[in-house]
KEKEDREN-372458 format. One line per 3 residues: number of its first residue (from 1); their letters; for each residue x, y, z of C-alpha. Coordinates in steps of 0.2 Angstrom, whole numbers, plus 5000, padded with zeros to 4 digits. Example, Ala and Ser with C-alpha at 12.3 -4.5 7.8 and 13.67 -1.06 7.14 Angstrom:
1 = AS = 5062 4978 5039  5068 4995 5036
***
This chain:
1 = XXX = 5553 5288 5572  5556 5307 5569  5552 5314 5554
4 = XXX = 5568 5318 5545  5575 5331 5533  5586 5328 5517
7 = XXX = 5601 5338 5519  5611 5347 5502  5628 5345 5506
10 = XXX = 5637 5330 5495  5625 5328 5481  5626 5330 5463
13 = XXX = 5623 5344 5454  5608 5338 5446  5600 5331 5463
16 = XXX = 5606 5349 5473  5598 5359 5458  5581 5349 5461
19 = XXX = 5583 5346 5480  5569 5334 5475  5555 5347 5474
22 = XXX = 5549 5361 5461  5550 5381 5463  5533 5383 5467
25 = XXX = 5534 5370 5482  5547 5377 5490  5537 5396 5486
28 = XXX = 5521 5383 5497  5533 5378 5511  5539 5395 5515
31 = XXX = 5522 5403 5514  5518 5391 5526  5530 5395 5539
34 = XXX = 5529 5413 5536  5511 5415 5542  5514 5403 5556
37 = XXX = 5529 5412 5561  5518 5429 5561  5505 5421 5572
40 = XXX = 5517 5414 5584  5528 5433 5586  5515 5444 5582
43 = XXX = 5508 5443 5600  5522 5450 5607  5525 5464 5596
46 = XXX = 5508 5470 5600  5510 5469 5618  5528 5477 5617
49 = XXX = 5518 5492 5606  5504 5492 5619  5517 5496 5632
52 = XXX = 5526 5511 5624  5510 5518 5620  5505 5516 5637
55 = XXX = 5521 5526 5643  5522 5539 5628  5505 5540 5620
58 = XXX = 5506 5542 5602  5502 5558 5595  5495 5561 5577
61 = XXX = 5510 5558 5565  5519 5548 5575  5529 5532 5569
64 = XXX = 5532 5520 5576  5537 5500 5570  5528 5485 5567
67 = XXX = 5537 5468 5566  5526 5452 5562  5542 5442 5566
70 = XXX = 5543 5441 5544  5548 5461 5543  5547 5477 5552
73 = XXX = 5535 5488 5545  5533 5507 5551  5516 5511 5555
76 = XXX = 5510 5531 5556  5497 5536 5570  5480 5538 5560
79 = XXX = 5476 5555 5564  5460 5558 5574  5457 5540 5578
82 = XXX = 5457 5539 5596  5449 5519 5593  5464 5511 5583
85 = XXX = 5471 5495 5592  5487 5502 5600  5476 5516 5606
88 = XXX = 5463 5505 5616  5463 5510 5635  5470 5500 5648
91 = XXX = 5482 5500 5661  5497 5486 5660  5509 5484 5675
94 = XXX = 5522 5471 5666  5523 5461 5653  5511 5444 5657
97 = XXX = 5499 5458 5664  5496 5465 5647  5493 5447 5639
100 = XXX = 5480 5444 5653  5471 5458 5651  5471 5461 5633
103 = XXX = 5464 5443 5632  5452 5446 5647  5444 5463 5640
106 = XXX = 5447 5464 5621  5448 5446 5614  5461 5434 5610
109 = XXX = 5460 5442 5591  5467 5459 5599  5484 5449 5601
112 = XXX = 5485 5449 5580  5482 5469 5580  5486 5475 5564
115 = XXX = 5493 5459 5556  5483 5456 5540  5490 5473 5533
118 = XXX = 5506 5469 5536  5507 5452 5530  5502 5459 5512
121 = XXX = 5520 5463 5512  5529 5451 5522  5523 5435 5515
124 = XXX = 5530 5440 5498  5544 5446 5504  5547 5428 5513
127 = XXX = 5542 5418 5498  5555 5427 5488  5570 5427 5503
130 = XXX = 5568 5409 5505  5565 5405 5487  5582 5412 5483
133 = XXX = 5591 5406 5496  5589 5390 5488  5590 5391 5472
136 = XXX = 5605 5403 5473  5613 5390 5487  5610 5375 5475
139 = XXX = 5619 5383 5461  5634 5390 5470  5636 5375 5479
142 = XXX = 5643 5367 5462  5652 5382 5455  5663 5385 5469
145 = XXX = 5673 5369 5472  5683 5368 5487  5674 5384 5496
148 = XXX = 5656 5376 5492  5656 5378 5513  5655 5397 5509
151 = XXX = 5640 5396 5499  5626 5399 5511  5637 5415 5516
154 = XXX = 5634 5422 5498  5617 5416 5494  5611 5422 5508
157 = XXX = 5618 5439 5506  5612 5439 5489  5595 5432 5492
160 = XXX = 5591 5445 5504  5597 5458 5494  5584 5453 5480
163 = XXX = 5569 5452 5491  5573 5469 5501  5577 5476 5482
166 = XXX = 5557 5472 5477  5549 5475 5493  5555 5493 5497
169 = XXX = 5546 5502 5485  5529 5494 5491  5532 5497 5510
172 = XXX = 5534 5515 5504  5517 5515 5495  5509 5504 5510
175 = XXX = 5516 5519 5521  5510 5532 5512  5491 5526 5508
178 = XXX = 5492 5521 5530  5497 5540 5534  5489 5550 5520
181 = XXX = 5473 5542 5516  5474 5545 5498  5464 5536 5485
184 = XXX = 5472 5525 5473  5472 5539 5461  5479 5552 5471
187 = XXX = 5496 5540 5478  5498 5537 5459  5501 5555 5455
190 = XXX = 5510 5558 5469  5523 5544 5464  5523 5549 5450
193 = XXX = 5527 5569 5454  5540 5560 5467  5550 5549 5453
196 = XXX = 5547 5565 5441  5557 5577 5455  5567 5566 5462
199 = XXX = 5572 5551 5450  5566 5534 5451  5577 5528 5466
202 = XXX = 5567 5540 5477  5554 5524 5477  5569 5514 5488
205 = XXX = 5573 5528 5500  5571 5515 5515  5583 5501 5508
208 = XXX = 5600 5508 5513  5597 5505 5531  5587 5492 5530
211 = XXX = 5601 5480 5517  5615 5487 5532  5608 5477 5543
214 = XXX = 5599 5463 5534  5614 5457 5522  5626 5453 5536
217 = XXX = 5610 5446 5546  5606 5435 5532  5625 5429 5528
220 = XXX = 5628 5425 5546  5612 5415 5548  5613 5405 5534
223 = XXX = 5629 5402 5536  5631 5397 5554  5613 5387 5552
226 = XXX = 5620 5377 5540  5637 5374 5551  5624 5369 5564
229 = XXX = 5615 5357 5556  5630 5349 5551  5636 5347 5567
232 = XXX = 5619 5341 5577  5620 5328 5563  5636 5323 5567
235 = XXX = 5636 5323 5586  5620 5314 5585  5625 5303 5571
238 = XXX = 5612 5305 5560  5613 5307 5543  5599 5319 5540
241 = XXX = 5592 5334 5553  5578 5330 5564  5563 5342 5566
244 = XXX = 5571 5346 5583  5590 5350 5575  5581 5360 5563
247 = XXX = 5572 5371 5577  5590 5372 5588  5599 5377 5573
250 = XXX = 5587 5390 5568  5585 5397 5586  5606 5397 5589
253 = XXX = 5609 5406 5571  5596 5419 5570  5601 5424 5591
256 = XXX = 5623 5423 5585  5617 5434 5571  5603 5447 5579
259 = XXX = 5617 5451 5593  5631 5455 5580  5619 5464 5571
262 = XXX = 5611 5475 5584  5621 5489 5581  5614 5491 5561
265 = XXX = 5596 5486 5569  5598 5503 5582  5602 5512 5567
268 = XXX = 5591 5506 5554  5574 5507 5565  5579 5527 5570
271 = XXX = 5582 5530 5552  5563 5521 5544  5555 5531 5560
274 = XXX = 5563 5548 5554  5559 5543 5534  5542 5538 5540
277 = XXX = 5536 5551 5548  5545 5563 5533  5534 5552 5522
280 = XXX = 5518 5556 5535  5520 5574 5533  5522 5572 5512
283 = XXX = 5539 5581 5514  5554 5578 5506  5568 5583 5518
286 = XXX = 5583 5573 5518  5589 5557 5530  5601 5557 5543
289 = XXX = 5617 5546 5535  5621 5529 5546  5637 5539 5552
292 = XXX = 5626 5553 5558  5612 5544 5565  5628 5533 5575
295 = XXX = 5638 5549 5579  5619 5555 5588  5616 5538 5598
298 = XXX = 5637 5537 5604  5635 5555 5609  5618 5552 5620
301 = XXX = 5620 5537 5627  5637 5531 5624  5640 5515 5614
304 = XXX = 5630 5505 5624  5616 5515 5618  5620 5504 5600
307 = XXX = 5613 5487 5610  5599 5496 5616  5584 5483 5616
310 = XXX = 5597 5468 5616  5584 5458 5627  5569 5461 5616
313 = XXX = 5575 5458 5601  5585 5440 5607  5568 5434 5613
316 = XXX = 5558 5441 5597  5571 5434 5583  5576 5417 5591
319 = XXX = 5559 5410 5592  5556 5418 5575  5568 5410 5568
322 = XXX = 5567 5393 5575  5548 5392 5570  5552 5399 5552
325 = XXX = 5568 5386 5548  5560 5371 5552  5542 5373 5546
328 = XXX = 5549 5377 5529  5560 5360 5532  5546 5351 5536
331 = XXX = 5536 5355 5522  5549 5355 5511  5552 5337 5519
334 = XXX = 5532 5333 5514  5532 5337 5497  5548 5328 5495
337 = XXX = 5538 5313 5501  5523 5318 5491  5533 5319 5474
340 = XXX = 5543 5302 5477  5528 5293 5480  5520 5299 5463
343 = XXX = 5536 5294 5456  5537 5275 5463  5517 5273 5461
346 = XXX = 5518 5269 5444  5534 5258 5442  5525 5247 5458
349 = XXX = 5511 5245 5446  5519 5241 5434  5529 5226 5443
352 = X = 5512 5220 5449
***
């Protein structure tokens, strides 16, 4: 028999509040899938980088951006090291030839260049985003009736808007301590000159972009995951999701949701590259808008130029997303289990 996953939808407020598992489970079950899911994307991130540094070297200074299938993190060439991991000399001539050889000469381990920096920030970041989702879903879910339906849409707007909101600001320190090499000490002071000159909400410069294209991501993949699920259910007439419909409606949302979104994805990435490499040079120059960044990339390349890297990303975020959903199900699924058996433990002793 397949392991199965309780679904939300129908029950009491009390039970949907609950969910049949505490806070800090559901902080376990997430953390969980979000280091599996970086080990599982990571890999390609790292070849994809290998590649473009292979066709435009990067110089010193250079940004250029990181995702561990969690988050996309903007890395600055360290100046003088010719040794750092995406600078490692080879020659690739495709895709699978860059696997192979990477494994062959530098290791399996090479695959997860740069990953443990990274997940500093993007585990958090998870636990909070899937956290929320929850919680805020439960809740809405009974206060809003007839269009309880809608709630995933909201909660996961707003659940993604709380995790970006107490992330930003540490990506902006990760960034500056990567580029600058400063002591602890000396990044203090300089936030501090920064907040004193600028105002406290020059420590979420990044968030704009990145809230433009991770809201409407979130909404849609919440919301159309959920519709999902509730449909494989139905047309396999099963009350609750299987592992496998889990995995199907994580893949479907997050690729529905990653090609609407591409557009804001384009424009977010040009925009952390150009406040990255402000923030490499410890300047204080100002951002191109959305509109203007847009306005450049039409002007180039046409609109197409707006679904640049559609194939990429498609492969990168379905898997990503698949692997994420239903590990966090599943573990959700085994605490469930756990807690219901410390429940019924005692009242079978007792009837004995």
């Amino acid at each position: 028999m397949p392991r199965r996953f309780s679904t939300m939808s129908g029950q009491s407020a009390a039970a949907a509040a609950s969910n049949g598992i505490t806070p800090l489970q559901q902080m376990v079950a997430s953390c969980s899938g979000a280091i599996l899911t970086s080990l599982f994307v990571t890999p390609l991130d790292v070849v994809k980088i290998r590649l473009q540094a292979q066709k435009n070297p990067f110089p010193k200074g250079k940004c250029f951006v990181y995702c561990n299938g969690l988050m996309d993190h903007i890395c600055v060439c360290e100046n003088g090291n010719s040794k750092a991991w995406y600078k490692a000399p080879s020659h690739f001539n495709s895709t699978l030839d860059a696997f192979v050889k990477i494994v062959r000469h530098e290791g399996v381990k090479a695959l997860w260049s740069g990953l443990p920096p990274t997940l500093v920030m993007a585990v958090p970041a998870t636990v909070i985003y899937f956290t929320c989702y929850d919680q805020l879903c439960a809740a809405l879910r009974v206060r809003m009736g007839d269009f309880a339906q809608e709630a995933p849409l909201l909660a996961g707007a707003l659940a993604r808007v709380s995790s970006a909101t107490v992330i930003s600001p540490l990506e902006l320190i990760r960034t500056k301590l990567q580029s600058q090499k400063q002591s602890y000490r000396e990044l203090t002071d300089c936030i501090r000159s920064a907040v004193q000159s600028e105002g406290w909400l020059s420590l979420w410069r990044g968030l704009g972009p990145t809230l433009l294209r991770d809201v409407p991501f979130s909404a849609m993949y919440w919301y159309n995951y959920e519709k999902g699920k509730g449909w494989l259910c139905e047309r396999y007439n099963t009350g609750q999701p299987t592992f496998t419909i889990t995995f199907i409606s994580g893949a479907v949302s997050g690729s529905i949701a990653s090609i609407v979104t591409l557009p804001f994805d384009v424009v977010k990435t040009r925009r952390q590259l150009e406040l990255g490499e402000l923030q490499a040079k410890n300047l204080s120059g100002q951002v191109s808008s959305t509109f203007s960044v847009m306005s450049r990339i039409v002007a180039q390349s046409g609109f197409g130029g707006l679904f640049a890297g559609f194939l990429p990303r498609l492969i990168k975020v379905a898997p990503a997303c698949a692997v994420m959903i239903s590990t966090y199900e599943f573990g959700k699924d085994f605490f469930r289990e756990h807690n219901q058996e410390r429940i019924l433990r005692p009242l079978q002793s007792s009837d004995t």
